[in-house]
VEXBA-293811 format. One line per 3 residues: number of its first residue (from 1); their letters; for each residue y, x, z of N, C-alpha, C. Coordinates in steps of 0.1 Angstrom, whole numbers, plus 5000, padded with zeros to 4 digits. Atoms other than C-alpha are relative to their C-alpha. Example, Ala and Ser with C-alpha at 12.3 -4.5 7.8 and 13.67 -1.06 7.14 Angstrom:
% VEXBA-293811
1 = as = 4988:5009:5000:4955:5123:5078:5012:5009:5000  4989:4991:5000:4989:5137:5071:5011:4992:5008
This chain:
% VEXBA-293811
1 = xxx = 5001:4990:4989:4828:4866:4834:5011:5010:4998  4984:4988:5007:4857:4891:4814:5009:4991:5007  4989:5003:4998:4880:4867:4818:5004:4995:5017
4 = xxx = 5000:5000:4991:4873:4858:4854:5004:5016:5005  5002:4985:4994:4873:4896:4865:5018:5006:4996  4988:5000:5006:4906:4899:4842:5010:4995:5011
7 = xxx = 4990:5007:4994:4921:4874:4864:5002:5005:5015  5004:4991:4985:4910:4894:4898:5006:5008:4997  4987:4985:4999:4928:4925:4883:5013:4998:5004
10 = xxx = 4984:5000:5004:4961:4909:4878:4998:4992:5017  4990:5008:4987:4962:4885:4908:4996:5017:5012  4999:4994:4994:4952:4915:4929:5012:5013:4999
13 = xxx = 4987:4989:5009:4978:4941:4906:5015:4991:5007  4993:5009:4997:5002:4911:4921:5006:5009:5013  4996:4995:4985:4999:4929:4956:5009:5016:5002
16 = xxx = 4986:4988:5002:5017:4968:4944:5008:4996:4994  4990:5005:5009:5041:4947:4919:5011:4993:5010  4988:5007:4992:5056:4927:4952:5004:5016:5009
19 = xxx = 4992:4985:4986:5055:4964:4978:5010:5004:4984  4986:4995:5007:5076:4975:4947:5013:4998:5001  4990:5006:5001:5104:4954:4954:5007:5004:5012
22 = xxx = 4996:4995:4987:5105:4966:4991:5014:5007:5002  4991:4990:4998:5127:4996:4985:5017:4991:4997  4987:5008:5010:5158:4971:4965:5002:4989:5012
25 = xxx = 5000:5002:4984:5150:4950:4996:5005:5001:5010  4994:4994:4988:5157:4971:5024:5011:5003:5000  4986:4997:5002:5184:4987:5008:5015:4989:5000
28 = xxx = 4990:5013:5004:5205:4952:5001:4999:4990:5008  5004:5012:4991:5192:4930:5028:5000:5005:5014  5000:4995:4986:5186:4948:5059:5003:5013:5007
31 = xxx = 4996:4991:4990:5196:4969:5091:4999:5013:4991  5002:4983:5003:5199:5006:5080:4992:5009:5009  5006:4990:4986:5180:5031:5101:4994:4995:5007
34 = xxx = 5011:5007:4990:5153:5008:5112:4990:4998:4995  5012:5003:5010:5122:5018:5095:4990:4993:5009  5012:5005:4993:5098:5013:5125:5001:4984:5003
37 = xxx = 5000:5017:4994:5112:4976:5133:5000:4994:4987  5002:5001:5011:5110:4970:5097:4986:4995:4999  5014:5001:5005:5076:4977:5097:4991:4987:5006
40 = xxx = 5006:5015:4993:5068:4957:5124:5005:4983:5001  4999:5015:5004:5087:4926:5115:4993:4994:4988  5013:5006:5010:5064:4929:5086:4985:4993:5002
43 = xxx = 5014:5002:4995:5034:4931:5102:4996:4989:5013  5003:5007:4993:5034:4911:5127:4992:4984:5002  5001:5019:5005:5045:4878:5123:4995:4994:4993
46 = xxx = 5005:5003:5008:5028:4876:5090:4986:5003:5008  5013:4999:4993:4998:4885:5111:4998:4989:5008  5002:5014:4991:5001:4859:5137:5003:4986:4990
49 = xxx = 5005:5006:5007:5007:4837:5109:4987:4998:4990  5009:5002:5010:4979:4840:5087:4989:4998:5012  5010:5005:4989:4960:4842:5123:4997:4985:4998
52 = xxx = 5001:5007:4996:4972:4808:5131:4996:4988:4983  5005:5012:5007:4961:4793:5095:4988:5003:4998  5015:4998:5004:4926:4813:5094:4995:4993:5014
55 = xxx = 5010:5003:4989:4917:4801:5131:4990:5005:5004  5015:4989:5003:4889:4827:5128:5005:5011:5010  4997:4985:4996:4892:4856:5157:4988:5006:5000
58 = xxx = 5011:4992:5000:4867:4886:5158:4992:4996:5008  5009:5003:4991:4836:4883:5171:4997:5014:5004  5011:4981:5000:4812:4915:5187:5009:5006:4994
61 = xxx = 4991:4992:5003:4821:4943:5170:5010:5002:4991  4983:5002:5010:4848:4931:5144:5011:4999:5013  4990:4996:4990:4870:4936:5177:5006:5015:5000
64 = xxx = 4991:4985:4997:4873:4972:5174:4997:5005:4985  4998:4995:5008:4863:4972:5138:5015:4993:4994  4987:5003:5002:4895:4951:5129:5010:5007:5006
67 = xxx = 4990:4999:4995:4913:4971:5153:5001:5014:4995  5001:4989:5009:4900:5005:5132:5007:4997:4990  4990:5002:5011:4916:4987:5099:5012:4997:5002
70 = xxx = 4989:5003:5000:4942:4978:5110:5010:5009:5002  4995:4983:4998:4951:5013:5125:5003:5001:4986  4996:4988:5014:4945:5029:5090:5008:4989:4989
73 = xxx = 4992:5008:5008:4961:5000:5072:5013:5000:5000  4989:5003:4996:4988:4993:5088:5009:5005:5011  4995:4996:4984:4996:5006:5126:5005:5017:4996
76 = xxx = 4998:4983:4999:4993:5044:5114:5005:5002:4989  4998:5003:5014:5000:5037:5073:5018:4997:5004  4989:5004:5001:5033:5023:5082:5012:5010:5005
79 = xxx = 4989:4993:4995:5056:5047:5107:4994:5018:4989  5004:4991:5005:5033:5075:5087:5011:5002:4985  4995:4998:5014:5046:5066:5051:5019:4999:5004
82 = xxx = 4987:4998:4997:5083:5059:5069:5009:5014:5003  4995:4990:4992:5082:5091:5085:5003:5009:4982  4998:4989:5013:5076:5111:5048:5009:4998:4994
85 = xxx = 4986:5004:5011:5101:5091:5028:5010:5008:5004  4984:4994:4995:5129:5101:5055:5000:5014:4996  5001:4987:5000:5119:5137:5053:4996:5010:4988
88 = xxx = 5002:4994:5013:5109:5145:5019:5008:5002:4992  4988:5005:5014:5136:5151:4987:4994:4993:4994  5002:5012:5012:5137:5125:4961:4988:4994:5002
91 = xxx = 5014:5009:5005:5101:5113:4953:4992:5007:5002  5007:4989:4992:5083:5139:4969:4988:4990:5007  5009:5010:4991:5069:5110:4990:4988:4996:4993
94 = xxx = 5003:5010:5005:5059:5088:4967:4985:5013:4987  5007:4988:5008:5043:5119:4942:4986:5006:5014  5010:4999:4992:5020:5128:4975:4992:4987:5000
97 = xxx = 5012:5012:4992:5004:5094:4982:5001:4993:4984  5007:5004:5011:4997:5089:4943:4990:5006:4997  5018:4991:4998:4964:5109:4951:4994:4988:5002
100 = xxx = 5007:5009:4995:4956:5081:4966:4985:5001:4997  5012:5003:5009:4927:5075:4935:4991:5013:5004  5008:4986:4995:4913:5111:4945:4992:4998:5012
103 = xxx = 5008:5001:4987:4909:5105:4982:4994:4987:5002  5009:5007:4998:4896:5072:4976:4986:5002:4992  5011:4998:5010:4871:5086:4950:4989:5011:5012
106 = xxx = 5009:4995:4989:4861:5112:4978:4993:4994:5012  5007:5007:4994:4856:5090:5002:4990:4989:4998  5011:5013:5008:4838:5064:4981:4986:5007:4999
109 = xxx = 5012:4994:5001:4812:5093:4977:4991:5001:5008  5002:5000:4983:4807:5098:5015:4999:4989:5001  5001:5009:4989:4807:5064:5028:4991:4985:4985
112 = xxx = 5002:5007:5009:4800:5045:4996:4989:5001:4987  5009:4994:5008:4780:5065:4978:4999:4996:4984  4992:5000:5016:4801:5059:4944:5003:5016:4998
115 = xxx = 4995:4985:5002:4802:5092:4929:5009:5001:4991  4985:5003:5011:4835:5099:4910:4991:5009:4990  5004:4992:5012:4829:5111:4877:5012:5007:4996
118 = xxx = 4987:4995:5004:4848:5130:4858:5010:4996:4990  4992:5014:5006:4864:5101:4838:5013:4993:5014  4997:5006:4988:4872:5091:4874:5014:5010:5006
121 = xxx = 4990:4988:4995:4893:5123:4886:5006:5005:4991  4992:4997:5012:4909:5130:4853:5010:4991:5003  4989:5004:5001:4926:5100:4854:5007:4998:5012
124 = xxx = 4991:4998:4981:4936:5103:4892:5014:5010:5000  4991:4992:4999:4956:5132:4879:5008:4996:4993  4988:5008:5012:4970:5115:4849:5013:4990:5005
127 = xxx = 4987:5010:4995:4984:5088:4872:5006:5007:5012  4990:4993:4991:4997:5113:4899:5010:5009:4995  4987:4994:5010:5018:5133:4870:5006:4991:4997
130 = xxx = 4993:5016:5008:5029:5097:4853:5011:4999:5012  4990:5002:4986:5044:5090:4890:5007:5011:5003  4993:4988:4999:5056:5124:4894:5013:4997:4991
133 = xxx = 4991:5000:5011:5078:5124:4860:5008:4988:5008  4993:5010:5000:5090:5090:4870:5011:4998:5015  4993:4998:4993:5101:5100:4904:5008:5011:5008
136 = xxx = 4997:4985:4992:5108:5135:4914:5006:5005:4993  4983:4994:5004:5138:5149:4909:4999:5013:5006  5003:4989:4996:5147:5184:4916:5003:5005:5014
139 = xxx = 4998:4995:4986:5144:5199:4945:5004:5002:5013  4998:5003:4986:5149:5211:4978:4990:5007:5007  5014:4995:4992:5126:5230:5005:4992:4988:5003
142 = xxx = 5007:5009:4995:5101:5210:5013:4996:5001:5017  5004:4998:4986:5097:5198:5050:4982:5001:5004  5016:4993:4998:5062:5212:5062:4993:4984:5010
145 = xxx = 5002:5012:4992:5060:5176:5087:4999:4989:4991  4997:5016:5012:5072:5152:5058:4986:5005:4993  5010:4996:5013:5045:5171:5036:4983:4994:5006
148 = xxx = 5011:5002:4991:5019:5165:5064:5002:4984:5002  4996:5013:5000:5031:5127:5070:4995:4992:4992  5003:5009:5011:5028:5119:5035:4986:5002:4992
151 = xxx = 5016:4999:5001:4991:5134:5032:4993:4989:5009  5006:5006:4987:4983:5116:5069:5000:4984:4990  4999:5011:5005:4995:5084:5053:4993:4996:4990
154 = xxx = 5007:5003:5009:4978:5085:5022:4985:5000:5000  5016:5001:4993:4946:5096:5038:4993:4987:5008  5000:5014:4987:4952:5064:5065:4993:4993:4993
157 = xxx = 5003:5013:5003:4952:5039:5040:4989:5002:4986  5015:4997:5007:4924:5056:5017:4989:5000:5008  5015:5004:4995:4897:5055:5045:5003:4984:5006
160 = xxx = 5003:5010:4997:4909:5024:5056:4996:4990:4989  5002:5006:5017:4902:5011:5019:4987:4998:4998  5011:4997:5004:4870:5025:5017:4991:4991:5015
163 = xxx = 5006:5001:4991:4858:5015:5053:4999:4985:5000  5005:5016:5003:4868:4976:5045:4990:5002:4988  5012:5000:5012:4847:4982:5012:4986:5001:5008
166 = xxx = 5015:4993:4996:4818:4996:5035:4998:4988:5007  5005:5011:4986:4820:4968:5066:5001:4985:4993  4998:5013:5002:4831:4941:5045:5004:4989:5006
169 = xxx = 4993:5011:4988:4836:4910:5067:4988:4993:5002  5014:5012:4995:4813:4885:5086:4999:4990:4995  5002:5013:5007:4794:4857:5073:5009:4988:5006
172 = xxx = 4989:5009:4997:4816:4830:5071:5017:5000:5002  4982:4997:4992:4850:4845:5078:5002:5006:4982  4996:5000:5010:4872:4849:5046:5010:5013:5001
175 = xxx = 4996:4987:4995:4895:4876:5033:5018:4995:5009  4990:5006:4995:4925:4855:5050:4999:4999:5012  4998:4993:4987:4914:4864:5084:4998:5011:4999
178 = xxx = 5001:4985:5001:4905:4893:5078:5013:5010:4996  4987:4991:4999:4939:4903:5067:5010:4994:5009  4994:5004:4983:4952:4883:5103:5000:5008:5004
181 = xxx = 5004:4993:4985:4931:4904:5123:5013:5015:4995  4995:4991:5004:4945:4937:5101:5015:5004:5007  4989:5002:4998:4980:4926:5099:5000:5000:5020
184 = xxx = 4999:5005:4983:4982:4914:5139:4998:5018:5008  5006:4985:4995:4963:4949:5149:5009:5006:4997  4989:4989:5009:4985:4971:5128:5017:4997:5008
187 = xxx = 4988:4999:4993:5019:4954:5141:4998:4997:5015  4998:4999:4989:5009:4951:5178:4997:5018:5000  4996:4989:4999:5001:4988:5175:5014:5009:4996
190 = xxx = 4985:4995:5001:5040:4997:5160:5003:4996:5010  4990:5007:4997:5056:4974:5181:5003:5010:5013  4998:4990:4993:5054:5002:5211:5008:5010:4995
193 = xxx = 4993:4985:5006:5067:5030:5192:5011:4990:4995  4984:5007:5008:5094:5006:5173:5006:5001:5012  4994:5002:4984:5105:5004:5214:5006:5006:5001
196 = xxx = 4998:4993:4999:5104:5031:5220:5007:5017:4996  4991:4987:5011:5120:5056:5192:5011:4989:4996  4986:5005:4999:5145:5027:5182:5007:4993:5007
199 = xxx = 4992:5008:4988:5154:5008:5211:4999:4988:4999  4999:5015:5003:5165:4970:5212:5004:5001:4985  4997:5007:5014:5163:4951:5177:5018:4998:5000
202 = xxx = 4984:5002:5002:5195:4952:5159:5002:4985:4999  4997:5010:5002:5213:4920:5153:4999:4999:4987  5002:5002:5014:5205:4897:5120:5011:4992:4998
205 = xxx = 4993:5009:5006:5226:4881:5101:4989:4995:4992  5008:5009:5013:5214:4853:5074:4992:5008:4990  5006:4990:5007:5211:4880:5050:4989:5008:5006
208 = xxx = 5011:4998:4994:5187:4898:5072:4986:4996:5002  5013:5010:4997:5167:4871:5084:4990:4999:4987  5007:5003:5018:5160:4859:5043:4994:5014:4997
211 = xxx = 5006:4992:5005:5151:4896:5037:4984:5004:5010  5013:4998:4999:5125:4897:5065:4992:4991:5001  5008:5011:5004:5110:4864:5061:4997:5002:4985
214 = xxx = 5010:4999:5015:5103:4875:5023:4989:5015:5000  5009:4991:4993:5089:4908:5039:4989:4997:5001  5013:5012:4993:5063:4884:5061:4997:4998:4991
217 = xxx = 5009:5013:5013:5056:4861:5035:4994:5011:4985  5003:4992:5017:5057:4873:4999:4997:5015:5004  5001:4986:5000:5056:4910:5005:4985:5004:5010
220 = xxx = 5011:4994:4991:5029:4910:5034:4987:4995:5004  5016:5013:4998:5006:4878:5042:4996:4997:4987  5005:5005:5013:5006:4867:5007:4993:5015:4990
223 = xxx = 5001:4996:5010:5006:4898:4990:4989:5013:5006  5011:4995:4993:4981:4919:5018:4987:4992:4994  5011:5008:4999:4958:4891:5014:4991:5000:4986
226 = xxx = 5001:4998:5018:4960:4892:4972:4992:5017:5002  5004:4984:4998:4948:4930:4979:4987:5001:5007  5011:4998:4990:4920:4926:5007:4989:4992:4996
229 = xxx = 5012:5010:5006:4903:4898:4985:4998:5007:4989  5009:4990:5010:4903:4922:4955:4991:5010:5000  5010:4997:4999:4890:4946:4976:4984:4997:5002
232 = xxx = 5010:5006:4996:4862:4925:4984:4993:5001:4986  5011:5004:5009:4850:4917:4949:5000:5014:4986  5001:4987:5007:4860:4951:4928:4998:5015:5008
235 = xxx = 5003:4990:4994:4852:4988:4937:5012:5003:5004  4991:4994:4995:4872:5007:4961:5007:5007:4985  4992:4989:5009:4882:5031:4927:5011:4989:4994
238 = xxx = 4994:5012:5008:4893:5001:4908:5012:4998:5005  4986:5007:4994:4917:4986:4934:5010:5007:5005  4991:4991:4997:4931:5019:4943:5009:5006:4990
241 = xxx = 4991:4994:5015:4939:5030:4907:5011:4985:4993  4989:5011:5002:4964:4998:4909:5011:5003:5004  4988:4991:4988:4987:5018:4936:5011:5001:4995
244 = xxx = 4983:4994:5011:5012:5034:4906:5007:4988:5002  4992:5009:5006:5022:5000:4897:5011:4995:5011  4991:5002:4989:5043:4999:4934:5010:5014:4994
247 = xxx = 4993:4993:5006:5061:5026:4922:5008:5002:4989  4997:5005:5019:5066:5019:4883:5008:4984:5004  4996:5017:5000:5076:4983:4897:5015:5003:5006
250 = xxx = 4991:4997:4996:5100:5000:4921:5015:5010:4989  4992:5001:5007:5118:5018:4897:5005:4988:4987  4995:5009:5007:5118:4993:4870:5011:4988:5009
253 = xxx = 4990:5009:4993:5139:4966:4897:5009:5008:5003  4993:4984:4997:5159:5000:4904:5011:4999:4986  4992:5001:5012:5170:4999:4866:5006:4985:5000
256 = xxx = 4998:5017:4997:5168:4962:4865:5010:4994:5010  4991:5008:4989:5188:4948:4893:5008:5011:5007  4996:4987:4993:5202:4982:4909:5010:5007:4992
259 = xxx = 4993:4993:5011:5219:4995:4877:4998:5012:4997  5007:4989:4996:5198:5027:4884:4996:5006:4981  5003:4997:5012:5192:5046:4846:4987:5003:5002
262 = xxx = 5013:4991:5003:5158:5058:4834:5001:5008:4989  4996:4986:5008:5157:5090:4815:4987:4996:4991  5018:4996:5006:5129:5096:4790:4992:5000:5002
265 = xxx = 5007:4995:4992:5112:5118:4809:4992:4988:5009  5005:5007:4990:5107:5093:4833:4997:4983:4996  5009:5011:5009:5097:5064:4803:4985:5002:5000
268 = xxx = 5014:4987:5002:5070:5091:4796:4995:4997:5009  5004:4999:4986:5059:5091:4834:4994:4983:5001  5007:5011:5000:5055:5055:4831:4993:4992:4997
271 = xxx = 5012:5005:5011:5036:5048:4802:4989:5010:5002  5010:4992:4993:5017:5077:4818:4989:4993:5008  5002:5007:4986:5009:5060:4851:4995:4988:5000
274 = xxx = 5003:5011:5007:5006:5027:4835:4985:4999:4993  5011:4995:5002:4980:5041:4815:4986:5002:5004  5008:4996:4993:4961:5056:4837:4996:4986:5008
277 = xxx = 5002:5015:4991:4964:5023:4859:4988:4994:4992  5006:5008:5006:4947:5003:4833:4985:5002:4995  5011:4994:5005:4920:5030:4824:4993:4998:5013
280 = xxx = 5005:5004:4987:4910:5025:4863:4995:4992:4999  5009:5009:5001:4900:4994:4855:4989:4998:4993  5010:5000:5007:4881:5000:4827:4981:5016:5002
283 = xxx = 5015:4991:5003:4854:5021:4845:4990:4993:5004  5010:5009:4998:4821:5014:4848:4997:4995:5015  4995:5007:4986:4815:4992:4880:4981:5008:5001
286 = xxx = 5010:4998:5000:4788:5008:4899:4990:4993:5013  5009:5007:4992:4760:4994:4922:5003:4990:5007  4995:5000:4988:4774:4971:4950:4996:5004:5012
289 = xxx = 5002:4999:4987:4771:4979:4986:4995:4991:5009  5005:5020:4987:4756:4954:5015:5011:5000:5006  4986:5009:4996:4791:4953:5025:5006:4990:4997
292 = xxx = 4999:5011:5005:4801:4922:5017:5021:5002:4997  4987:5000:5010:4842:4912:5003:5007:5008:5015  4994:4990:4987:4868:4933:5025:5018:4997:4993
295 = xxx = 4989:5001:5002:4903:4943:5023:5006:5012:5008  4989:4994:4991:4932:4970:5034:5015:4998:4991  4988:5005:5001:4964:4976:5017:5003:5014:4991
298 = xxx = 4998:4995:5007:4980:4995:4989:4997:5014:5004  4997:4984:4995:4974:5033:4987:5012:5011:4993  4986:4992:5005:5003:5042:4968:5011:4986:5007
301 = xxx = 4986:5009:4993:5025:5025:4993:5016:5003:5000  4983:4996:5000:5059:5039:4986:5005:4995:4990  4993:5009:5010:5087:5024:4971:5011:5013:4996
304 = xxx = 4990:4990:5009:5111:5045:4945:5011:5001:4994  4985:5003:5006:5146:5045:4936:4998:5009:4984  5003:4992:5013:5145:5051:4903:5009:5013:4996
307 = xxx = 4990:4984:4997:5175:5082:4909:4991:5010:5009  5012:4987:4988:5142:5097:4931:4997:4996:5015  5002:5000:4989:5149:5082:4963:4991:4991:5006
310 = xxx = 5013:5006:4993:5118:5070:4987:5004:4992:5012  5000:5012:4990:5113:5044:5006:4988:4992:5006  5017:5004:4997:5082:5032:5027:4997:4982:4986
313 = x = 5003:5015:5002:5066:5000:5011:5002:4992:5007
């Protein structure tokens, strides 16, 4: 049973280890200045894909409840966390929506009726200092919009976290449509505003294309799906105190492949964060819910140049 549950942490820890890579990604592979078409060449297509291998669409009211998750998942989660990156200094972003574990512990109380302890909120701060050190650099005013952005965002995809934990999914339907309907929902609501605020799609080259077909795939259907099935069988606290490791992943590829230094300070911050990550797992698992298995999508969704600079997931 350890070793099963062991194996549920990591393949689901699989799902912030790939959004980590996002930032090294965008930067090396695709268009510049196209966060919102970005978003939605993620979401989409890997949504109508995974549609067309679950064959499962909503019934009754999983029509407007898929189209609630997918909002806070994805549709509102995505131009939200793009909008803070652009507008925040350094890691500003990324340092706001490592609460994440907070506002999923609050809402877990309210809708879940998991009460955080104080084992629980301790280490929520542990791992939002760990990520701090590791990404925030100095200064700068802070924009009052970015600051609001990157709260909205982190808020999005903490009740949409908790609200799949609460509804779970219908008998018979797995978490592989369920992160269709998500996905699908979430990128037909960008695809308007992508229109609209950036105009016609830029042109791809090879390079392009390869970076958003690993977006789709690896980064979105595979690695959404690894996330919506862990929410299903661990607590909302559990799968949220996984978040850091999109961050800690993002700088380490940053040093790693990017040639990007890591200071001390910002070792410290990692073995922090890390820390805290792993102590997440080790709390006590409490009641389950009559919700049955669920799913949404990282709550520490930003990606981090390990020099400070932010980048949506």
């Amino acid at each position: 049973m350890a070793a099963n549950r062991a194996a549920l942490i990591a393949a689901t820890a699989l799902a912030p280890v790939s959004w980590g890579t996002t930032y090294a990604v965008t930067t090396q592979f695709l268009p510049a200045d196209r966060p919102l078409f970005t978003g939605l060449m993620r979401a989409l297509p890997a949504g109508l894909l995974v549609l067309a291998l679950a064959r499962v669409l909503p019934r009754g009211a999983w029509w407007w409840k898929a189209a609630v998750l997918g909002a806070l998942n994805i549709g509102a989660f995505f131009p939200l966390l793009f909008l803070s990156a652009y507008r925040l200094p350094g890691g500003m972003a990324a340092v706001v929506s490592s609460v994440g574990p907070l506002f999923v512990a609050g809402l877990g109380a309210v809708l879940l009726g998991e009460r955080p302890t104080v084992r629980t909120l301790l280490t929520g701060v542990v791992a939002a200092f760990g990520v701090s050190l590791v990404v925030l650099k100095a200064a700068g005013a802070l924009d009052p919009l970015g600051v609001l952005a990157a709260l909205a965002s982190t808020a999005s995809m903490s009740a949409g976290t908790v609200l799949t934990k609460r509804w779970g999914r219908p008998d018979g339907v797995g978490p592989l449509a369920l992160t269709g309907w998500q996905l699908t929902a979430g990128g037909l609501l960008i695809a308007p505003v992508a229109f609209l605020v950036e105009g016609v799609p830029p042109a791809l080259d090879g390079r392009a294309a390869g970076g958003y077909l690993y977006l789709a795939l690896a980064n979105t259907a595979v690695a959404y799906w690894l996330w919506f099935r862990g929410i299903g069988r661990l607590t909302a606290t559990q799968v949220t105190f996984l978040g850091p490791l999109s961050p800690l992943t993002a700088a380490t590829v940053g040093w790693a492949a990017l040639g990007q230094a890591l200071t001390p300070v910002q070792l410290a911050g990692m073995a922090l964060a890390f820390g805290a990550t792993v102590a997440g797992q080790l709390m006590p698992r409490t009641a389950p819910t009559p919700a049955g298995p669920p799913g949404p999508g990282p709550v520490t969704g930003t990606l981090v140049k390990a020099t400070g600079g932010v980048s949506p997931r």
